[in-house]
N, C-alpha and C positions, 0 to 999 in steps of 0.2 A: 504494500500500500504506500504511495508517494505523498509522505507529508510535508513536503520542502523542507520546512523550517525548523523543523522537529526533528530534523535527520540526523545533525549531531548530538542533542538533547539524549536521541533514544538508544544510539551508536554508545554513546558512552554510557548510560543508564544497564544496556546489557553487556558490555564488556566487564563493567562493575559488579553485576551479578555475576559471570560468569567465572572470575576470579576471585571472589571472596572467599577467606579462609581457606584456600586451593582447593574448594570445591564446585561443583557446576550447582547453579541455583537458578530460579526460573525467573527469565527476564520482567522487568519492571511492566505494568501492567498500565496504557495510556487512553483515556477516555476525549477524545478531539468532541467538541459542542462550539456549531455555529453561533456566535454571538453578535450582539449588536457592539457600535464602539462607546468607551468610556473615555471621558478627560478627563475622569477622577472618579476615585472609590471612595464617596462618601455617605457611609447611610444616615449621619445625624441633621444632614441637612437633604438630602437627595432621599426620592421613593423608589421603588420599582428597579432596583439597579440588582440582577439576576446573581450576580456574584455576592452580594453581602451577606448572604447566612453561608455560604462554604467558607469565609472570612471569620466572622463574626457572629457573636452568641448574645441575649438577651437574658433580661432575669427568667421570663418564663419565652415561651415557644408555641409554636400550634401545630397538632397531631395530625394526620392522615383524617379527620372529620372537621378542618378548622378549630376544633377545640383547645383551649389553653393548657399546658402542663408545662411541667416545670423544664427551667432551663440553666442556666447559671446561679439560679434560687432551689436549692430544694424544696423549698418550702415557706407559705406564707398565712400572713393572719390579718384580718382587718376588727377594728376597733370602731364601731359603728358610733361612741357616743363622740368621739372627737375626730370622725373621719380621716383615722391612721392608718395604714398600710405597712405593714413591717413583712421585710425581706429577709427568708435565713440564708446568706447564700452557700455554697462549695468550697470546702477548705480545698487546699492544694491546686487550684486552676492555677494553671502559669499562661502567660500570654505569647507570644511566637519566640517573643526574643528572651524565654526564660525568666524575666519578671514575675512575681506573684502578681494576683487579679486578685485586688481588694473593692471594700463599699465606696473607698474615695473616690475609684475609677468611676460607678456610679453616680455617686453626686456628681463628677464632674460633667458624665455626659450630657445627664437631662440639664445639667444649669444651662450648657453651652447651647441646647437645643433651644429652651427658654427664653434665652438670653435674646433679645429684639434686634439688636447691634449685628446678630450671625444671619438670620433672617432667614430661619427655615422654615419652611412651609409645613413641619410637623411639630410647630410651636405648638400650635391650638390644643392639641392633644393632651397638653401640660398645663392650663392656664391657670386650673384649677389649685394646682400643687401650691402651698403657701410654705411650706418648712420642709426640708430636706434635710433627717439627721444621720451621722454615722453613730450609730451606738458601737459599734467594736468592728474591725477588721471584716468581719463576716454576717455583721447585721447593718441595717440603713433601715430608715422610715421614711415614709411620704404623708404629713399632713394635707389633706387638702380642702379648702375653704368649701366646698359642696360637693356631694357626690357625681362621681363619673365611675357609671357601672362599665364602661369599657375602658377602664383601667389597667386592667391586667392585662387585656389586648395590648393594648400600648406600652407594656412594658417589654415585649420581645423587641421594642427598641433595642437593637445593635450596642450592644458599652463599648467605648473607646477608652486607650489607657492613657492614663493620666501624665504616668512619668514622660510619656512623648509629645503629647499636645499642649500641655500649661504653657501660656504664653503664648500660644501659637495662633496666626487667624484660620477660623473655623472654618472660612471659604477658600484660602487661597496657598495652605500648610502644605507642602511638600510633603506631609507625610500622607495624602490622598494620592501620592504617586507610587508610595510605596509601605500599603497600609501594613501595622501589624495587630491581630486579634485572637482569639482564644477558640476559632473555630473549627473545624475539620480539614481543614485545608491551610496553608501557608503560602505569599504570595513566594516565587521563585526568581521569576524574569518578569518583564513584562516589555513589551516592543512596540512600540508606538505604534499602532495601525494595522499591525497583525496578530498581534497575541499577547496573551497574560496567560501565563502560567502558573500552575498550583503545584506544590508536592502535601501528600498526606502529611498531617499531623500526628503524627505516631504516639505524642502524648494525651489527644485529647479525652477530655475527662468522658463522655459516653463511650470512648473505645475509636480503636485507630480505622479508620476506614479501608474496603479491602480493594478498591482502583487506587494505584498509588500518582497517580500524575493526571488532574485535569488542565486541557487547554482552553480557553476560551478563543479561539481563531475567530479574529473580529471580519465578520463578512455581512457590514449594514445593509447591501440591499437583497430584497426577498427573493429575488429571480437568481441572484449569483448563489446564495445560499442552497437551492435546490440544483444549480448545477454542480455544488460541489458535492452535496450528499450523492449524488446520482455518480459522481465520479468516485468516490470511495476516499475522500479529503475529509470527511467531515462520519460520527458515528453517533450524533446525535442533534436535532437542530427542529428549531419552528418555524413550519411553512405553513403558504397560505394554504385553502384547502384545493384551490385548484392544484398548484405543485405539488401537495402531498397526497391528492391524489390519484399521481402517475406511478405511486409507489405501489398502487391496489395490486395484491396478489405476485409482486415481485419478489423472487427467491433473497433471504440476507437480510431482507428488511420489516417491520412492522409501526404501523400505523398506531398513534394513542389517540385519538379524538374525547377529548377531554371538557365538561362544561366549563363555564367560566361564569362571573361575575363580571366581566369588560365592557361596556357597553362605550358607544359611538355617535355624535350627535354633532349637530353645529353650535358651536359657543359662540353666544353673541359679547363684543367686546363695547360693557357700554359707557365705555370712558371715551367710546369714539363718538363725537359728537352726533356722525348717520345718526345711530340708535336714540339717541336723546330728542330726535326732531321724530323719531321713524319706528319706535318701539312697537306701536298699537298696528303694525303690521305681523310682528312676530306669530300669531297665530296663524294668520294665511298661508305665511312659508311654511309653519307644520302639516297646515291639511293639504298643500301643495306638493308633499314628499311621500312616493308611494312607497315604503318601507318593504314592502315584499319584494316587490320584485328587486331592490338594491340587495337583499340579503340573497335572494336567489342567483343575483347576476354576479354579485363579484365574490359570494364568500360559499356559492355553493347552496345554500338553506343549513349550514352550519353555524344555526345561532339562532335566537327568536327576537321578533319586532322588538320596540323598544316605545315607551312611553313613560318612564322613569326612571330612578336609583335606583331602588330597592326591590327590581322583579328576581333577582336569583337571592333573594331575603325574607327571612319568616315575619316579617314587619312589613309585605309589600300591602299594598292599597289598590284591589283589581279596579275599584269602584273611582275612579277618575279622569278623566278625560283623557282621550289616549289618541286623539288627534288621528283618526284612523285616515287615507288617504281620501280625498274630499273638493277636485277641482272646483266643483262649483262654490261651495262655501267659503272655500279660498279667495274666491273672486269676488262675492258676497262681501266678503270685509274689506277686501281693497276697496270697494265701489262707496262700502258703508262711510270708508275713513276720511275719504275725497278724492280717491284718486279715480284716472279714465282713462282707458284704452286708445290709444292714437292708432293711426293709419300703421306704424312700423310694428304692431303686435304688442307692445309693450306698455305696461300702466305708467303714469304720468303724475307727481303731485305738487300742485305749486310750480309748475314748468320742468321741474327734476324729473328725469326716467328714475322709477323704484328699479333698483339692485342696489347689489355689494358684490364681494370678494371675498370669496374663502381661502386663508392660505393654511397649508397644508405642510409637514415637516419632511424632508426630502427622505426617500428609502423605502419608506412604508406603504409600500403595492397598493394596498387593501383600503388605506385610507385615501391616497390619490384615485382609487377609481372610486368610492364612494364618493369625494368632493363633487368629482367630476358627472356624476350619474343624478345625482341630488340638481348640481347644476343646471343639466341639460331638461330634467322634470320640471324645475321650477321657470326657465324660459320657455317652457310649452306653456304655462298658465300666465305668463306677463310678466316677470319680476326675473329681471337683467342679472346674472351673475355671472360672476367669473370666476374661477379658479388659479392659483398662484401658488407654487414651492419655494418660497423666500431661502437664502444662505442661512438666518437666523431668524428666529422668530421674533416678533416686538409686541410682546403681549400690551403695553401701554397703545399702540398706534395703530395694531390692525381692525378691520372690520368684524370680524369674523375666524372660525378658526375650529378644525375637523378635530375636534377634542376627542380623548379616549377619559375614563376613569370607572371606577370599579373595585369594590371591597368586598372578598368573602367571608369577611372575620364581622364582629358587630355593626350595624346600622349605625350607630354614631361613625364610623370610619369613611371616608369619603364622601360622608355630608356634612357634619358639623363646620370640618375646613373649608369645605369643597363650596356650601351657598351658605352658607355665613356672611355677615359683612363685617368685610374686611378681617378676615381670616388667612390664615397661610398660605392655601390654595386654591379662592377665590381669585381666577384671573380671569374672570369677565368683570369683577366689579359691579356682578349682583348685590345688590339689597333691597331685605322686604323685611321690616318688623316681626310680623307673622310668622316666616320661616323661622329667623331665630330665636323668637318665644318656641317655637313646638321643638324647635329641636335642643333649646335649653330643655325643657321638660322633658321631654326622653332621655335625655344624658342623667340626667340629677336622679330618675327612677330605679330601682329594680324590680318594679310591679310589672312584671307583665302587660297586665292591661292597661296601663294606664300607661307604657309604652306603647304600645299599639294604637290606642286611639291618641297622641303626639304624633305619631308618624303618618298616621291617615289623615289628619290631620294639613301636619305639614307637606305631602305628598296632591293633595287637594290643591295647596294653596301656589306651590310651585306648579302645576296644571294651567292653573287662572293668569297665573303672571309669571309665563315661561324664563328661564335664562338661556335655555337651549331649545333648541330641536332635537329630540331624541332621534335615533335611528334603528339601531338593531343591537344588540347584544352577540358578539362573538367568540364564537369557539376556537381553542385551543389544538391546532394539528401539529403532534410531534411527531417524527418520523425517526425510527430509531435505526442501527444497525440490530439485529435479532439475535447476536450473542450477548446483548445489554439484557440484563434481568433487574427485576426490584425496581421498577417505575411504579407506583400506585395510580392506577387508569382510573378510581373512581372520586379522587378527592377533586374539587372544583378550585381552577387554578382563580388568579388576581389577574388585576389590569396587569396587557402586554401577556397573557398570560404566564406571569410568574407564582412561582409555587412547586414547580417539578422534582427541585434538590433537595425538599425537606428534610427527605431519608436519604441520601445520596451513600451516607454510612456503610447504608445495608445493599447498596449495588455491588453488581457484578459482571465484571466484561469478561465470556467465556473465553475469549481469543486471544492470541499473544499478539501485543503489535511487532507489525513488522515494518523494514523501512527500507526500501528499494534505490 
């Protein structure tokens, strides 16, 4: 198998084996996974970045059903009359570079996260924390001023070690070039533009993992991606589903299609002044987008409509307006609002032609032909749009913007931040009162019901007074080489679907690599 770059990597890795103690020992065992690119491995400021639990461990973790257990915490206890959270953690954790992993590393990370100055968009998740104590080496507490039942969720927040970052800035530390963590993996090399490599953690506290070398072979776009799995570069990787599936019933290889929590929508940016003159259009463009057939055209029917957050959540709200595809009511409101159809097909308001522009982030197949599909539906009903891949994104300055986001873990996660105002990861610059009363009030409960009816609620009121255009909800096609075992096919991955490595531990690649 020709992995260019990994030639000497593996050349020596089995010469090594094959001389140790003058005995013959069985060559190092390497797992290649098509990755997207990183400028940096940061999870205390950064989400969705696929490498940070093979890096990185949290106090607690979530299982093969999303559910919380322990993680760098053996154990915890909450103190309901003054809203404490106390953590036991792991004695003996050492960190990559041999360091002990103590409670300070903790305090240090949530502060940094906290901290307004670093500006991470997984602040909100902490706002509530008022006192952060070390009681001893291996205990910490977390007072916080009200309750947030998705607390312990957010504690599988990534710890960074302290003795390397004090002093350091959280965004721009060299040490996200060359992170060190306590997790099943150690960073080894990393090569700008083609690879990061991992070698096993042989001391990690759940047990040493039995692939001993992952690569992450950075190949951003979706089409180069499937031609390398197709070429035998690559033994593990997420393709679209058309690409993955051309793998159907191919000898070597297997298919995971996996649900997910991802959903796809237009985000309207209403810092741009369009939306400020042009908002009360926003519902036309929903019933202007026929969502079936965009999931059928570009993702296969691998995923369902979309008309909210919370559809792959025991908290969703079926009972809300779900903007089902609807030209004529589309038009209905354009007509309602003032606007009129000219001789060139296209609605008119105040002399203005209605559109915008969608931009879209360069790489990602799946979202560029939804912009583009979305687009061309909505110029058959009169409202001018264009599509755009900008070099960067300028979330202050654009019109619009083929969002993704999506959380399998609690209902507070991806919404609290997400249409909050002025939250972490509100980058449309939604705000509605409404929303964030109900969604203070689901956070602060543990009642069941009296979550449920918050979020129905809340899910009601974003309906009424859209931030997006939902779209569809997609699924997750991984494509494996077939001597990879220990993938869990029924767990429901996250946005981009992330989630696959949980267990990574307990994998196994039958095959020995080889290197031509």
């Amino acid at each position: 198998m020709k992995k260019g770059f990994l030639l000497s990597l593996l050349a020596i890795g089995i010469i090594c084996g094959l001389t140790a103690c003058g005995t013959q020992q069985e060559a190092p065992v390497t797992l290649v996974y098509g990755s997207g690119d990183y400028t940096r491995i940061n999870p205390a400021m950064d989400e969705h970045g696929e490498i940070n639990i093979l890096l990185f461990d949290g106090l607690t973790a979530h299982d093969g059903r999303n559910q919380v257990e322990p993680g760098l915490a053996e154990s915890w206890e909450f103190n309901e009359a003054d809203c404490t959270y106390t953590f036991y953690l792991r004695e003996g954790v050492k960190w990559h570079d041999g360091e002990p992993f103590t409670a300070e590393d903790v305090k240090f990370t949530i502060e940094a996260v906290m901290d307004p100055e670093n500006g991470s968009e997984n602040a909100p998740n902490y706002e509530d924390v008022e006192e952060i104590a070390v009681v001893d080496e291996h205990t910490i507490s977390f007072r916080l001023a009200a309750p947030n039942v998705a607390f312990l969720d957010y504690m599988s927040m990534a710890v960074l070690p302290k003795h390397l970052l004090e002093g350091e800035d959280m965004q721009t530390s060299a040490f996200f070039r060359s992170p060190v963590g306590t997790g099943p993996y150690k960073l080894e090399s990393w090569e700008e533009g083609q690879a990061i490599i991992l070698a096993k953690n042989e001391e990690y506290f759940k047990g040493a993992a039995n692939i001993d070398t992952v690569v992450f072979k950075i190949v951003p776009d979706d089409n180069a991606r499937a031609l390398q799995m197709q070429s035998g570069e690559l033994d593990l990787a997420l393709l679209t589903p058309r690409d993955a599936g051309s793998f159907e019933d191919r000898e070597g290889y297997r298919i995971y299609r996996m649900e997910t929590s991802d959903y796809r929508g237009i985000l309207y940016n209403f810092r741009n002044e369009y939306w400020q003159d042009n908002k009360d259009i926003i519902p036309a463009i929903s019933y202007g987008i026929d969502r079936q057939a965009i999931l059928d055209a570009v993702v296969l029917g691998h995923g369902i409509t979309a008309y909210g957050p919370l559809q792959r959540n025991p908290y969703n709200n079926e009972e809300v307006e779900h903007y089902d595809y609807d030209p004529e009511s589309a038009k209905e409101i354009l007509e309602s609002v003032g606007c009129t159809m000219e001789e060139d097909g296209f609605y008119y308001r105040a002399g203005e032609k209605i559109g915008f522009t969608i931009s879209v982030g360069g790489g990602d197949q799946v979202r560029v032909d939804m912009a583009r599909a979305a687009a061309q539906q909505l110029k058959d009903i009169g409202i001018d749009v264009r599509v755009e891949i900008p070099a960067r994104v300028d979330w202050g300055g654009q019109m619009a913007y083929l969002i993704g986001w999506g959380s399998p873990f609690d209902a507070d996660d991806h919404t609290y931040k997400v249409f909050g105002t002025d939250k972490g990861a509100n980058y449309s610059g939604y705000s509605n009162e409404k929303v964030d009363q109900y969604l203070i009030q689901a956070r602060q409960s543990d009642n069941p019901k009296v979550r449920a009816e918050a979020y129905a609620s809340f899910q009601r009121e974003l309906a009424l007074d859209p931030p997006y255009t939902f779209i569809c909800y997609v699924d997750a096609d991984y494509v494996a080489v077939s001597e990879l075992e220990g993938i869990e096919e029924d767990r429901v991955m996250g946005h981009h679907g992330v989630g696959i490595f949980w267990n990574i531990t307990e994998w196994t690649l039958g095959k020995q690599k080889e290197s031509e």
